[in-house]
C-alpha positions in Angstrom: 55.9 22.3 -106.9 59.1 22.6 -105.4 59.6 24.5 -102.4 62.7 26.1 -102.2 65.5 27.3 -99.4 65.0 31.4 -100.4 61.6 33.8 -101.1 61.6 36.8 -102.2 64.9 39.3 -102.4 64.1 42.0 -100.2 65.7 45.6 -102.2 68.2 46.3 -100.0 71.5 48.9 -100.1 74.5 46.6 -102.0 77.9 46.4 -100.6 79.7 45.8 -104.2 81.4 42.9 -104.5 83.5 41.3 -107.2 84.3 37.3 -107.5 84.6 34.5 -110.5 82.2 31.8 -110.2 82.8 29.0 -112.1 80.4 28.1 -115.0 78.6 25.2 -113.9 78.0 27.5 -110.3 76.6 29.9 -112.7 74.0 27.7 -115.0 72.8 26.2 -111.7 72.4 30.0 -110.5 70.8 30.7 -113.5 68.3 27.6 -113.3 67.5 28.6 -109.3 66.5 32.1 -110.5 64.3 30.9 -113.1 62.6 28.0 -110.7 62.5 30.9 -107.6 60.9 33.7 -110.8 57.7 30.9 -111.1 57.6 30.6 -107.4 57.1 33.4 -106.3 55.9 35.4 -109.4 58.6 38.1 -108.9 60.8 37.7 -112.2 64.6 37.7 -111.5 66.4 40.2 -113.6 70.0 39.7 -112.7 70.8 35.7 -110.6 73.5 37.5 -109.1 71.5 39.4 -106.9 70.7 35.7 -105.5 74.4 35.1 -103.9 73.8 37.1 -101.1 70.6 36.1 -99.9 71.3 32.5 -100.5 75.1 33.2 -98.5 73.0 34.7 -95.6 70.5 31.7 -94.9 73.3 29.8 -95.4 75.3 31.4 -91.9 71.9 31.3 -90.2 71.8 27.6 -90.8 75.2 26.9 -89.7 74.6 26.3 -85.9 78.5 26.4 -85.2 79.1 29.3 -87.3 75.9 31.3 -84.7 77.3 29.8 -81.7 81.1 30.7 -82.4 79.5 34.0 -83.5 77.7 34.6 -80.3 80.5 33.5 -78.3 82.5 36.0 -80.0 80.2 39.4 -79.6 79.6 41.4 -76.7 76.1 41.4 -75.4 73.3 43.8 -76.2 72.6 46.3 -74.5 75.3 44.6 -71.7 78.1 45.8 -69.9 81.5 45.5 -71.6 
């Protein structure tokens, strides 16, 4: 079986958000849901609900985007 990138979609509080995908971004959406519902056993209502969580591990992967982002923040907890 296929391991994929994402697990389970934690419920958390949406920030709404409205954007056109195009089609074929869609059917492949689609397809991931259905592959991730057989996975993990948790059926996928809406594939939407996929774009964020797949958008978040794909910043954490980006190690320029985390170092730029670092570079950019204060520390915690530090002195400013």
């Amino acid at each position: 079986m296929t391991e994929l990138k994402l697990g389970a979609i934690e419920d958390d509080k949406p920030i709404k958000v409205t954007h056109e995908l195009p089609a074929s971004v869609h059917r492949d959406l689609v397809s991931y849901a259905e592959i991730l519902a057989q996975e993990t056993g948790q059926p996928i209502q809406d594939p939407s609900k996929l774009i964020a969580p797949m958008l978040a591990r794909f910043m954490a992967a980006d190690r320029r985007f985390r170092r730029a982002r670092r570079a950019r923040l204060p520390p915690i907890g530090g002195e400013r």
